[in-house]
PDB file of N, CA, C and O in Angstrom:
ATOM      1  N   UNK A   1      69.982  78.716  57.295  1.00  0.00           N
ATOM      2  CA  UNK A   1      70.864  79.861  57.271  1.00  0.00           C
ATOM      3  C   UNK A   1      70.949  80.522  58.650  1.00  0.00           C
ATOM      4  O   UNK A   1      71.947  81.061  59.128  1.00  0.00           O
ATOM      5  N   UNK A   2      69.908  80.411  59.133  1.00  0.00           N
ATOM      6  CA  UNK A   2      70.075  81.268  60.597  1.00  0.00           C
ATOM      7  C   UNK A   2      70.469  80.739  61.608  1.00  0.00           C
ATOM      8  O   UNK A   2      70.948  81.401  62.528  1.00  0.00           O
ATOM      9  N   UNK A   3      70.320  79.161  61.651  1.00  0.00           N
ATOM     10  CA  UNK A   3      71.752  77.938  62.957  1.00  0.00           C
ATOM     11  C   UNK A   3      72.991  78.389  62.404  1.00  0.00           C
ATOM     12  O   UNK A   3      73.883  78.645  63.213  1.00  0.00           O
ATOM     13  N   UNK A   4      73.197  78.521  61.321  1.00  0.00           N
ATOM     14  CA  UNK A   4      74.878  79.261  60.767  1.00  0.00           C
ATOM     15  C   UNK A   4      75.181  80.498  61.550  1.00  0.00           C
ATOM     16  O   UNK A   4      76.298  80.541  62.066  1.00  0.00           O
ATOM     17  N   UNK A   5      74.491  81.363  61.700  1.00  0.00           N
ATOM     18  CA  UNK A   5      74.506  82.761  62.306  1.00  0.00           C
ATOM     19  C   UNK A   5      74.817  82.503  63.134  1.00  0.00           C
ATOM     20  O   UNK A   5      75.995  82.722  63.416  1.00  0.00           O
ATOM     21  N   UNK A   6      73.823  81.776  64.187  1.00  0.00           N
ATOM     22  CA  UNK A   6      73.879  81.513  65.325  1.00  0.00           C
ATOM     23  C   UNK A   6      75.174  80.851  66.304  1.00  0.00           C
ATOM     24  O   UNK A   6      75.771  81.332  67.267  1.00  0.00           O
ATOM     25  N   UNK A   7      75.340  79.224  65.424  1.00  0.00           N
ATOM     26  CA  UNK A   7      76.828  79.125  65.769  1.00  0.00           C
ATOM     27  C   UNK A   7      77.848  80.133  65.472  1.00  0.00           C
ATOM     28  O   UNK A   7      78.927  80.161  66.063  1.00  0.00           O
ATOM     29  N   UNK A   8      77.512  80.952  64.568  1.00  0.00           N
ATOM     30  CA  UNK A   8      79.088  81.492  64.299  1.00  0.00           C
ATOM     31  C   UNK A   8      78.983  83.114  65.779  1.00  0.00           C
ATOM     32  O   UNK A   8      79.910  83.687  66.350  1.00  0.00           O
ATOM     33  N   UNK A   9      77.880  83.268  65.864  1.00  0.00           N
ATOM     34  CA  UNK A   9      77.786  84.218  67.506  1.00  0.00           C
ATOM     35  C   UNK A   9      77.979  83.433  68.155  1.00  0.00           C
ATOM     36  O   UNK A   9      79.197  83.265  68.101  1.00  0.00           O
ATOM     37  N   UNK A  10      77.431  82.537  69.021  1.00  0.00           N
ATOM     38  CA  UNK A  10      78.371  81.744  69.902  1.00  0.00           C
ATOM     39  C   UNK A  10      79.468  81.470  69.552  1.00  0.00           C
ATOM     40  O   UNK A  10      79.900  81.506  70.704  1.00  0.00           O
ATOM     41  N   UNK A  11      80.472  81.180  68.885  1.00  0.00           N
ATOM     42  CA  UNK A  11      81.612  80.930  68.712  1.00  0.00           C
ATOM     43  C   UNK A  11      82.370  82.495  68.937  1.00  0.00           C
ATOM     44  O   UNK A  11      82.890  83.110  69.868  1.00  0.00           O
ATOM     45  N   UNK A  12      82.227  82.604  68.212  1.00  0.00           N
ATOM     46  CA  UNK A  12      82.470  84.546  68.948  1.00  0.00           C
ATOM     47  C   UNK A  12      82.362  84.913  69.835  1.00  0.00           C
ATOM     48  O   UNK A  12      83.087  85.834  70.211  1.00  0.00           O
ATOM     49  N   UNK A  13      81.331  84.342  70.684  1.00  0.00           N
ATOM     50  CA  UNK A  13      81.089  84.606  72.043  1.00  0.00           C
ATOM     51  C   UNK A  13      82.118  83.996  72.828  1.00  0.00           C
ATOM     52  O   UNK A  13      82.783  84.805  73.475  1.00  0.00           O
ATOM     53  N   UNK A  14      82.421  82.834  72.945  1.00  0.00           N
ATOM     54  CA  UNK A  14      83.009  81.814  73.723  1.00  0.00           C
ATOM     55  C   UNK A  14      84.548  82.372  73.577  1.00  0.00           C
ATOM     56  O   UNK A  14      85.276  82.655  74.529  1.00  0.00           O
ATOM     57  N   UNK A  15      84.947  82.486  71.960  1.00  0.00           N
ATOM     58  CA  UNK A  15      86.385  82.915  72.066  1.00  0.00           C
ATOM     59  C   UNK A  15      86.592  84.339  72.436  1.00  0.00           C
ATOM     60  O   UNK A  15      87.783  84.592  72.614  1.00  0.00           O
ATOM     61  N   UNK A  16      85.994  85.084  72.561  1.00  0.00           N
ATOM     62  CA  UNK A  16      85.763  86.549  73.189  1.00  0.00           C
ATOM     63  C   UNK A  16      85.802  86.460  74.797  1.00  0.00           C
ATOM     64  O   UNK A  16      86.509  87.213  75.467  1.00  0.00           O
ATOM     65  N   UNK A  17      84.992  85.488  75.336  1.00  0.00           N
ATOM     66  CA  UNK A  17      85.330  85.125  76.791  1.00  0.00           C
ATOM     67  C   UNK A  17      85.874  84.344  76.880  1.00  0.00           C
ATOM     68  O   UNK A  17      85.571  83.851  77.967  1.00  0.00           O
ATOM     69  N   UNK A  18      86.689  83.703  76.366  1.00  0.00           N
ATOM     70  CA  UNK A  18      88.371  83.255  76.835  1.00  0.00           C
ATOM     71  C   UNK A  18      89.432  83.436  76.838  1.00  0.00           C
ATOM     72  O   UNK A  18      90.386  82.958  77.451  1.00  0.00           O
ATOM     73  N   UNK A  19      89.188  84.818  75.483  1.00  0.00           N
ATOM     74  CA  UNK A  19      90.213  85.738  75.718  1.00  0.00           C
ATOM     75  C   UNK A  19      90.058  86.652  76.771  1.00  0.00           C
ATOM     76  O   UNK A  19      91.147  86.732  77.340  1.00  0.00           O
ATOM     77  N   UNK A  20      89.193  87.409  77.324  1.00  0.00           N
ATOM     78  CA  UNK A  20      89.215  88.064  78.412  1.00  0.00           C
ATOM     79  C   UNK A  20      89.470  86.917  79.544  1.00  0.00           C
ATOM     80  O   UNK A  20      89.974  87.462  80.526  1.00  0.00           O
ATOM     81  N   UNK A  21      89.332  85.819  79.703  1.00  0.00           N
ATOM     82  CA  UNK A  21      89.376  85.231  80.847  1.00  0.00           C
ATOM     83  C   UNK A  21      91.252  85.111  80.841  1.00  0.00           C
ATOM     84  O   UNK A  21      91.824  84.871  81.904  1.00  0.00           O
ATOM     85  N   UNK A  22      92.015  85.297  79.604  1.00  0.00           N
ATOM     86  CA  UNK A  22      93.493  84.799  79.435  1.00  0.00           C
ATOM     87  C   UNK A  22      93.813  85.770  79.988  1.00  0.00           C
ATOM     88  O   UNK A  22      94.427  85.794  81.055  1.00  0.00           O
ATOM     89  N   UNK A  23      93.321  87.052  79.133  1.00  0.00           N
ATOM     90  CA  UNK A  23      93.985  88.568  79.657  1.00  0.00           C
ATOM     91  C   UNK A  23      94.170  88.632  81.281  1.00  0.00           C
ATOM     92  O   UNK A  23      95.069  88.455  82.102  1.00  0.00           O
ATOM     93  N   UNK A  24      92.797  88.988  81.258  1.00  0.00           N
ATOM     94  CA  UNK A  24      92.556  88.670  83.232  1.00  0.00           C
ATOM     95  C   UNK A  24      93.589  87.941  84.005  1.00  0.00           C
ATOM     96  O   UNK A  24      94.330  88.582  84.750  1.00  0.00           O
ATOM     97  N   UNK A  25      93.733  86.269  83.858  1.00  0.00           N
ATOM     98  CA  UNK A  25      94.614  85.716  84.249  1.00  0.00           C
ATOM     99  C   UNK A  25      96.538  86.141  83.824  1.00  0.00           C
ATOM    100  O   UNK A  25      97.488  86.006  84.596  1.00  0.00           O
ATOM    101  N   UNK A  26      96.569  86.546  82.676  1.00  0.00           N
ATOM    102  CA  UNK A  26      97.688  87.244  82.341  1.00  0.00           C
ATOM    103  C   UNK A  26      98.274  88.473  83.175  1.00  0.00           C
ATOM    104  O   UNK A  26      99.438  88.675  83.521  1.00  0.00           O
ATOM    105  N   UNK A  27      97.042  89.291  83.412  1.00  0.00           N
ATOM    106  CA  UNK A  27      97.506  90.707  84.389  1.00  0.00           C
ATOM    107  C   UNK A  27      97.541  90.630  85.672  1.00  0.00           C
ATOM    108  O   UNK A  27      97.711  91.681  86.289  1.00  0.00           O
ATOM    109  N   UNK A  28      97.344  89.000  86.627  1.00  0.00           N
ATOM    110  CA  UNK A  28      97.297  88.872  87.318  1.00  0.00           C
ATOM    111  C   UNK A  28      98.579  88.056  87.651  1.00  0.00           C
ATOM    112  O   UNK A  28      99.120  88.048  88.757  1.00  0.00           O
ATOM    113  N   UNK A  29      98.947  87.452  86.685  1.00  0.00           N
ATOM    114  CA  UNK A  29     100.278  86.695  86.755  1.00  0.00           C
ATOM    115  C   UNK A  29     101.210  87.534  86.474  1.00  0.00           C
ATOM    116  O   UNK A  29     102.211  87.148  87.077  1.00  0.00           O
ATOM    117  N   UNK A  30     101.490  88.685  85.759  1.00  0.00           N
ATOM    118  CA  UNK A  30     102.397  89.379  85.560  1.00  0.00           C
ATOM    119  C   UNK A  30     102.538  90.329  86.252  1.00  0.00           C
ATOM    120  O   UNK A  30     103.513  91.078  86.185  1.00  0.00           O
ATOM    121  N   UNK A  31     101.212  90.507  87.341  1.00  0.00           N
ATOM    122  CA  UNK A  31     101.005  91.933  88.666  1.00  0.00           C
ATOM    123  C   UNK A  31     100.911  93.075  87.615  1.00  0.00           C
ATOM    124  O   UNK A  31     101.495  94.145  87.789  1.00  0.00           O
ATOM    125  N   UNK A  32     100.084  92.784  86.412  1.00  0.00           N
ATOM    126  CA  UNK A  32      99.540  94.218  86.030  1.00  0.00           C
ATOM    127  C   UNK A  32      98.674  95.341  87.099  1.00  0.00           C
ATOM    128  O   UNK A  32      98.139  94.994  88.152  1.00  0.00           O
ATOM    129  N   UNK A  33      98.689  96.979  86.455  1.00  0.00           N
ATOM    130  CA  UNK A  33      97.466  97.451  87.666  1.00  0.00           C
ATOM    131  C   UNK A  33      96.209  97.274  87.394  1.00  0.00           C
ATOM    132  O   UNK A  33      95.556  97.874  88.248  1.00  0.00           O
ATOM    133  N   UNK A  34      95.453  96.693  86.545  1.00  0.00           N
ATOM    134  CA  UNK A  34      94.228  96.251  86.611  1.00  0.00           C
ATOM    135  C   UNK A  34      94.062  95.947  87.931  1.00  0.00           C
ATOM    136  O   UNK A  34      94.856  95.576  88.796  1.00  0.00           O
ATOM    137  N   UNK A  35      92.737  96.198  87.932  1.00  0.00           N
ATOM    138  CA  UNK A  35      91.850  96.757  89.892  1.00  0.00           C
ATOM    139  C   UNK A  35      92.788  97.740  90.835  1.00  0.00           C
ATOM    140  O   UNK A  35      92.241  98.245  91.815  1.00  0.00           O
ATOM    141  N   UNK A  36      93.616  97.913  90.681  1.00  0.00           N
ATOM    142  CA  UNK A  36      94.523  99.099  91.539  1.00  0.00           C
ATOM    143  C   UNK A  36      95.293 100.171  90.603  1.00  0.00           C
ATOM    144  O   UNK A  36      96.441 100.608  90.676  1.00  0.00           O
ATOM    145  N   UNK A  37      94.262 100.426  89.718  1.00  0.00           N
ATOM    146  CA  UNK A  37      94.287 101.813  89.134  1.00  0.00           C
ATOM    147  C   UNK A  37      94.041 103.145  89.925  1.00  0.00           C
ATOM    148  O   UNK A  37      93.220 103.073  90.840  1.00  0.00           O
ATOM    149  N   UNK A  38      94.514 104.089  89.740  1.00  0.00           N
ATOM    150  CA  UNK A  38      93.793 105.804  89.972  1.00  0.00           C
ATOM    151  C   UNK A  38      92.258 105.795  89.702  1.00  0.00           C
ATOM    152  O   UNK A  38      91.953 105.603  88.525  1.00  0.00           O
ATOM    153  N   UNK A  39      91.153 105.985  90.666  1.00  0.00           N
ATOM    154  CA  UNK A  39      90.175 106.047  90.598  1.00  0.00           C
ATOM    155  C   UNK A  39      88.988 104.869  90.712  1.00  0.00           C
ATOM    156  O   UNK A  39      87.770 105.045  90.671  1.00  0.00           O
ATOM    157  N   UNK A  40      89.799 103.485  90.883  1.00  0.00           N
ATOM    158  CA  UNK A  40      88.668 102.577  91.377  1.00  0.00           C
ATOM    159  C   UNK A  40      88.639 102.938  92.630  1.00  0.00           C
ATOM    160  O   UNK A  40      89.563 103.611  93.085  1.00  0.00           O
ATOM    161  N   UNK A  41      87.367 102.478  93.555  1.00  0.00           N
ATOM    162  CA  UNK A  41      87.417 103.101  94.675  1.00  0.00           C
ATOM    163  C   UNK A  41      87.103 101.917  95.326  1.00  0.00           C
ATOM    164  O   UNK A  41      86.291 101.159  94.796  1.00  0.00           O
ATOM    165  N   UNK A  42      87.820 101.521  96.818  1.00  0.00           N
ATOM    166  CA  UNK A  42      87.944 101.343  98.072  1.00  0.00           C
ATOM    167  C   UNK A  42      87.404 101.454  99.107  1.00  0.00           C
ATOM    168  O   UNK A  42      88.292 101.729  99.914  1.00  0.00           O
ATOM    169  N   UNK A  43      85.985 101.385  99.853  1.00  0.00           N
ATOM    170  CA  UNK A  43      86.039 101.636 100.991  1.00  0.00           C
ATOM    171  C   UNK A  43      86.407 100.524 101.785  1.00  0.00           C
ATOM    172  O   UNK A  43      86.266  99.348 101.449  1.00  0.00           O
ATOM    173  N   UNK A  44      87.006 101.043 103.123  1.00  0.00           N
ATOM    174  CA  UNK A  44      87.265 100.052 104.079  1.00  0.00           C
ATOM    175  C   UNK A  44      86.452 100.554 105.460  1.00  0.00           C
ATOM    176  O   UNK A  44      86.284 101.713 105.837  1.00  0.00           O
ATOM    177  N   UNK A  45      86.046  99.431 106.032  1.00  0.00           N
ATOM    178  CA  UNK A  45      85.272  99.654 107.715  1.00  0.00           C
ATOM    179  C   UNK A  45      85.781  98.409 108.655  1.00  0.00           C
ATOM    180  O   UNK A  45      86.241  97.365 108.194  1.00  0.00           O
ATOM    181  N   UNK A  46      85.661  98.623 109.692  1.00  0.00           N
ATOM    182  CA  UNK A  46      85.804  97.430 110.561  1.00  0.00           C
ATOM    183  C   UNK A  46      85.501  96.021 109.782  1.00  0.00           C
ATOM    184  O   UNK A  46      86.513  95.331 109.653  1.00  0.00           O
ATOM    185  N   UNK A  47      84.628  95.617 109.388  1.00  0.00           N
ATOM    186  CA  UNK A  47      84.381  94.237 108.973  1.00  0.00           C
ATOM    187  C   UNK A  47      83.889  94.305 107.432  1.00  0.00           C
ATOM    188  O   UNK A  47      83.448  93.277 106.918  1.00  0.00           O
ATOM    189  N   UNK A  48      83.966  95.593 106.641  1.00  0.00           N
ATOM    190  CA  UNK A  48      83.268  95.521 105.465  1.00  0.00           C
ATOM    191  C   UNK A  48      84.862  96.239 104.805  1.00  0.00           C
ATOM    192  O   UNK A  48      85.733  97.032 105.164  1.00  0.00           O
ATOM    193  N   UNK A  49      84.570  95.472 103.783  1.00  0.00           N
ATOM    194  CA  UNK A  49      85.643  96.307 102.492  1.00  0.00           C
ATOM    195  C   UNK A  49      84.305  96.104 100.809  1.00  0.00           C
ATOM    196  O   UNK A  49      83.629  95.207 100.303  1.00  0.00           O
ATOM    197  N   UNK A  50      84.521  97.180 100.630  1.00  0.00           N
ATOM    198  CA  UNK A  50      83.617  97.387  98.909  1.00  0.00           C
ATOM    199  C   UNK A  50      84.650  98.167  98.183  1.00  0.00           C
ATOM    200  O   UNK A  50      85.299  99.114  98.626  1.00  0.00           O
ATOM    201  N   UNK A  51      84.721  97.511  96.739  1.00  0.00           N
ATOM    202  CA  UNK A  51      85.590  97.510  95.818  1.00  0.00           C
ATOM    203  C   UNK A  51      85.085  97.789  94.515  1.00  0.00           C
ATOM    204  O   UNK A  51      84.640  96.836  93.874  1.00  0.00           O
ATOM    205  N   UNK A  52      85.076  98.816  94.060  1.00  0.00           N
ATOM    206  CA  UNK A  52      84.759  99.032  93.105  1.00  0.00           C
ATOM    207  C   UNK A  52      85.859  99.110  91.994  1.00  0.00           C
ATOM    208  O   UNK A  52      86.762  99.789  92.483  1.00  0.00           O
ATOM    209  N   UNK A  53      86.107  98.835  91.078  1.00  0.00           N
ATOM    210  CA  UNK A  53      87.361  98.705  89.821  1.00  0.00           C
ATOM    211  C   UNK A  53      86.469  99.579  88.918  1.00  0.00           C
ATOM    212  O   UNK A  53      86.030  98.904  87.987  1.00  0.00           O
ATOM    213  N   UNK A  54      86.052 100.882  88.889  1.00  0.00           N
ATOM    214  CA  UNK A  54      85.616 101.023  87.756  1.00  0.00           C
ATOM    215  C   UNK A  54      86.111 101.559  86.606  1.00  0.00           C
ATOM    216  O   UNK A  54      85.627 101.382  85.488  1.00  0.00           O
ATOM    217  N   UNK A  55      87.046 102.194  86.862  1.00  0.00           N
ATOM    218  CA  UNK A  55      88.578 102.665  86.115  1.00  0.00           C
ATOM    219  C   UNK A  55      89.022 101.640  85.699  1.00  0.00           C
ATOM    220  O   UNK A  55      89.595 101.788  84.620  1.00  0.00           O
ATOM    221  N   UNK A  56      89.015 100.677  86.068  1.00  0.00           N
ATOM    222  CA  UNK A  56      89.850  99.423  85.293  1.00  0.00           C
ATOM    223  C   UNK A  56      88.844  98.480  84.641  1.00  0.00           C
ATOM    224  O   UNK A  56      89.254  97.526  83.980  1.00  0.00           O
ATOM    225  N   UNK A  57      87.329  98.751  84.830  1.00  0.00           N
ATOM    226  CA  UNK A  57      86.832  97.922  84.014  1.00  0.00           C
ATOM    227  C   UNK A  57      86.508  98.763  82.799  1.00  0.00           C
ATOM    228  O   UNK A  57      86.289  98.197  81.728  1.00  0.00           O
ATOM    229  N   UNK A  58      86.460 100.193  82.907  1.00  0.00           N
ATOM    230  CA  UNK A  58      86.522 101.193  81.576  1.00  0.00           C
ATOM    231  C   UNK A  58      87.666 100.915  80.862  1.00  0.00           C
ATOM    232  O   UNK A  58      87.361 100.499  79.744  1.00  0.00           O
ATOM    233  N   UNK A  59      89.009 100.977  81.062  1.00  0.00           N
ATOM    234  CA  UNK A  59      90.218 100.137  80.291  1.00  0.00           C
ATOM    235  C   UNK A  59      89.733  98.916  79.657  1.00  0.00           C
ATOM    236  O   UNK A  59      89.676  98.929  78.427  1.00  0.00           O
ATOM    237  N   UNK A  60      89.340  97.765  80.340  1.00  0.00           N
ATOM    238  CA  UNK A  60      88.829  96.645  79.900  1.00  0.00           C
ATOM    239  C   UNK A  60      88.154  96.806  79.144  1.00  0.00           C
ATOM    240  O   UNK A  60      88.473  96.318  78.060  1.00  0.00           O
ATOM    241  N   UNK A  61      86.844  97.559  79.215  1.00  0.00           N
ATOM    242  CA  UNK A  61      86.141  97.597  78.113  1.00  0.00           C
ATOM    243  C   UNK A  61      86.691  98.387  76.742  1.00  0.00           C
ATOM    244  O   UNK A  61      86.619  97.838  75.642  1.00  0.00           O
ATOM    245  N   UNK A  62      87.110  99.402  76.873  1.00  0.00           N
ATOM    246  CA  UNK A  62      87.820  99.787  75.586  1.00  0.00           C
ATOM    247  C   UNK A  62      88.733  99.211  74.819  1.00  0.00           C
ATOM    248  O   UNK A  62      88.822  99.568  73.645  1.00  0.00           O
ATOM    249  N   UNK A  63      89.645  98.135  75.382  1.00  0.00           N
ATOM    250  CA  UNK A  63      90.487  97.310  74.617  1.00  0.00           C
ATOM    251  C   UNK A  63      89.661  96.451  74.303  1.00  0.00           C
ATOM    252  O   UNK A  63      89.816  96.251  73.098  1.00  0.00           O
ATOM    253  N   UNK A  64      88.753  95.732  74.748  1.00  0.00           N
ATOM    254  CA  UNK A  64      87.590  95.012  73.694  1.00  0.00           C
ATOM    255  C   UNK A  64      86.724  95.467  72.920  1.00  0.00           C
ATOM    256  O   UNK A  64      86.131  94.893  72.007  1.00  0.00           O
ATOM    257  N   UNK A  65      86.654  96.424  73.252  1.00  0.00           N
ATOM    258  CA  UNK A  65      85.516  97.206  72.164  1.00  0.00           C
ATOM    259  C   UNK A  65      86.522  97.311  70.798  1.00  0.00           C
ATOM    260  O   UNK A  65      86.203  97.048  69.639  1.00  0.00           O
ATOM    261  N   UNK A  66      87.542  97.674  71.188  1.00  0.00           N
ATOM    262  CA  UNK A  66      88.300  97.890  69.790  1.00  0.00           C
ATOM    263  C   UNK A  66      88.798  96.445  69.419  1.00  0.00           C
ATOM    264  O   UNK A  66      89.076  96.100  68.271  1.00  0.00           O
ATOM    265  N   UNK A  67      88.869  95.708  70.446  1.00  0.00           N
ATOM    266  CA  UNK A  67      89.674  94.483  69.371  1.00  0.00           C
ATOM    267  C   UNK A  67      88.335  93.840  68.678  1.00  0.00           C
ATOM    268  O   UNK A  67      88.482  93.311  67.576  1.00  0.00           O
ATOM    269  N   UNK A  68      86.887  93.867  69.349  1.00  0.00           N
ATOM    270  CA  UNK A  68      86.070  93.325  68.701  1.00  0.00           C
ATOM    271  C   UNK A  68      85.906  94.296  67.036  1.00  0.00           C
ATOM    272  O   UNK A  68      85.716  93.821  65.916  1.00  0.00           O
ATOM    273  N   UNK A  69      86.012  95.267  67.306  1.00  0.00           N
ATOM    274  CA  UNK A  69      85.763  96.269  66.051  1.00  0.00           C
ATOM    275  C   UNK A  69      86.527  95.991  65.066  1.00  0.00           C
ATOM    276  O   UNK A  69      86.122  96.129  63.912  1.00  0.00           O
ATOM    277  N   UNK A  70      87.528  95.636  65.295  1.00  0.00           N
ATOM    278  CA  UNK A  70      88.943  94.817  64.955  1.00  0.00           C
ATOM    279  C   UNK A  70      88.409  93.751  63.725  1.00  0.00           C
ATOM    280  O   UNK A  70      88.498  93.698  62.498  1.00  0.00           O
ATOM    281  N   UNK A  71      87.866  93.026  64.698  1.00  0.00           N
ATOM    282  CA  UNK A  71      87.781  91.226  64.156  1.00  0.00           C
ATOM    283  C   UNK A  71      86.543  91.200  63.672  1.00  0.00           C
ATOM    284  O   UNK A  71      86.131  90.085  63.350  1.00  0.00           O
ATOM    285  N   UNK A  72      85.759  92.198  63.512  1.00  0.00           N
ATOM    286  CA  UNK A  72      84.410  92.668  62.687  1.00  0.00           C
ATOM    287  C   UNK A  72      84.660  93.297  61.295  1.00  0.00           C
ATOM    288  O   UNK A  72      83.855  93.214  60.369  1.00  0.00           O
ATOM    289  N   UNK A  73      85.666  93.836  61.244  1.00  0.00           N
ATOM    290  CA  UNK A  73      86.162  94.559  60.506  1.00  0.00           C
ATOM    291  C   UNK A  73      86.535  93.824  59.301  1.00  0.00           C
ATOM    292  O   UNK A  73      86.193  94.155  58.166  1.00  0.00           O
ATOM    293  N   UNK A  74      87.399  92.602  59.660  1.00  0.00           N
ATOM    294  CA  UNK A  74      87.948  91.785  58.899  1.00  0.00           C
ATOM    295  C   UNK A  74      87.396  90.903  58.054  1.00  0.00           C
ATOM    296  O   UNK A  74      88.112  90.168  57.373  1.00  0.00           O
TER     297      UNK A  74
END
């Protein structure tokens, strides 16, 4: 009973990260603002740039949190 569990979390797992990997590739093909939202932050210097998306990985995470809540639900 508990290899049943188990595959059926990995399987959940895997299609959970391939849907974020579609999305991702989707908002990048369509020039969504994911990473160039209001509030990820930017620094730039002579030879260094740091990038933080954290505004856009809070979006990210809330549309999965709910679609997982979603497909738990069901």
């Amino acid at each position: 009973m508990a290899m049943a569990n188990l595959a059926k979390l990995l399987l959940l797992a895997g299609l959970m990260t391939a849907l974020a990997g579609a999305l991702l590739w989707a908002a990048s093909r369509w020039h969504l603002p994911f990473g160039h939202l209001p509030g990820d932050i930017v620094y730039k210097r002579k030879n260094l740039t740091i990038y933080f998306p954290w505004v856009s990985m809070l979006l990210i995470s809330l549309i999965l949190s709910l679609l997982l809540r979603w497909f738990i639900k069901r």
